[in-house]
C-alpha positions, -999 to 999 in steps of 0.1 A, spaced: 0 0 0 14 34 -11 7 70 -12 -23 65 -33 -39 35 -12 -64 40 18 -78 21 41 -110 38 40 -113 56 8 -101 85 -12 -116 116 -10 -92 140 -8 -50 135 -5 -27 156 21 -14 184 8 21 177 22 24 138 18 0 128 -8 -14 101 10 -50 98 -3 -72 99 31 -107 109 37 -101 148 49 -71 148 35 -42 167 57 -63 166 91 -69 131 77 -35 120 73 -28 139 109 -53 114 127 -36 87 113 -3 96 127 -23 99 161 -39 65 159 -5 52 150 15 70 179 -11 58 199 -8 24 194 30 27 197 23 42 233 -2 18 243 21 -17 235 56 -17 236 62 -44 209 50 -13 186 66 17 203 107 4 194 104 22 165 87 56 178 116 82 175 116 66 138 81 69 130 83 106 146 111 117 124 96 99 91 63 120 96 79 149 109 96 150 74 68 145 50 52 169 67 80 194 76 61 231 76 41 213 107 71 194 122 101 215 116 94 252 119 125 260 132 162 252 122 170 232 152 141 210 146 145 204 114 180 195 123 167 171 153 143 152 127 166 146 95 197 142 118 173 117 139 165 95 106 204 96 94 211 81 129 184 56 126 188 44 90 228 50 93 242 46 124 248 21 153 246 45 183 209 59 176 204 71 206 234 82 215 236 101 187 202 118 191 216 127 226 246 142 214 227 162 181 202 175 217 233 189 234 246 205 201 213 219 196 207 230 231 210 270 242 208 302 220 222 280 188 209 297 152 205 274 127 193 283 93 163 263 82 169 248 47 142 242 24 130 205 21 118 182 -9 85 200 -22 55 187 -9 42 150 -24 80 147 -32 91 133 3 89 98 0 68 69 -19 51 54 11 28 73 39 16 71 68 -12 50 55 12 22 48 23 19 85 -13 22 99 -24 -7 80 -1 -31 94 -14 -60 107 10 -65 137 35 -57 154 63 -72 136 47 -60 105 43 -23 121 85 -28 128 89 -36 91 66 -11 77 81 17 96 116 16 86 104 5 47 86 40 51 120 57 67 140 43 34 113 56 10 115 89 29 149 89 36 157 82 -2 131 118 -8 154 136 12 190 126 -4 202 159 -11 200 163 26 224 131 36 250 156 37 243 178 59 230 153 80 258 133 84 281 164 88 257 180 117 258 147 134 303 150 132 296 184 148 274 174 179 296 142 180 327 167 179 315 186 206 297 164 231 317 156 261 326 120 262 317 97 292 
């Protein structure tokens, strides 16, 4: 199931995703709610959570990332995750780079219905929660693959909060 595909129906798409939902953007938003909800309510779907945060965030970025820093949080947050072996302490370190009066200018993104092949739609209709696993970090590839002009920066923004963060 991809952008186009709904569980319910199609009568309208998100503006920023393109996933084809009834009520299209608030739509695709109560999705994402029913899906972070689930992940709070049984562990064995919640692994994955800073994941599934940072894929949506970035689909739907004028919502999610406002600011510099956040959008810095979110695409350094899925380089970590589809990158890296120390995800978390990675995001840690990216936090403590990010922390305090820090300006970061906030780049553009992919335009909208260009950030990524799957939605939201396709993780929500998982069956379980090993399929839910598997769904959300097919979804991060797609997306992450959306944003590849970004890997860059990514990847240099994570050298500078590893650079700077005091070891332990």
């Amino acid at each position: 199931m991809g952008t186009s595909d709904s569980p319910i129906g199609s009568a309208a798409s998100c503006d920023d995703c393109g996933a084809v939902v009834p009520e299209g953007r608030s739509g695709c938003q109560k999705l994402f709610d029913e899906v972070v909800a689930r992940e709070f309510s049984d562990y064995r779907y919640g692994r994955l959570h800073r994941l599934t945060v940072d894929v949506y965030s970035l689909q739907h970025p004028l919502q999610y990332m406002r600011s510099g820093k956040s959008f810095v949080a979110h695409l350094t947050g899925m380089c970590a995750a589809l990158e890296g072996d120390g995800t978390a302490d990675t995001n840690q370190a990216v936090q403590r780079w990010l922390n305090g009066p820090k300006a970061v200018e906030r780049p553009e993104g992919p335009p909208p219905r260009k950030r990524g092949e799957l939605t939201i739609v396709y993780v929500h209709c998982a069956a379980d929660a090993d399929a839910h696993l598997i769904r959300v970090r097919e979804w991060a590839r797609s997306t992450w693959h959306a944003w590849s002009a970004y890997h860059d920066i990514a990847r240099q923004w994570i050298d500078r909060a590893i650079a700077g963060s005091p070891r332990r």
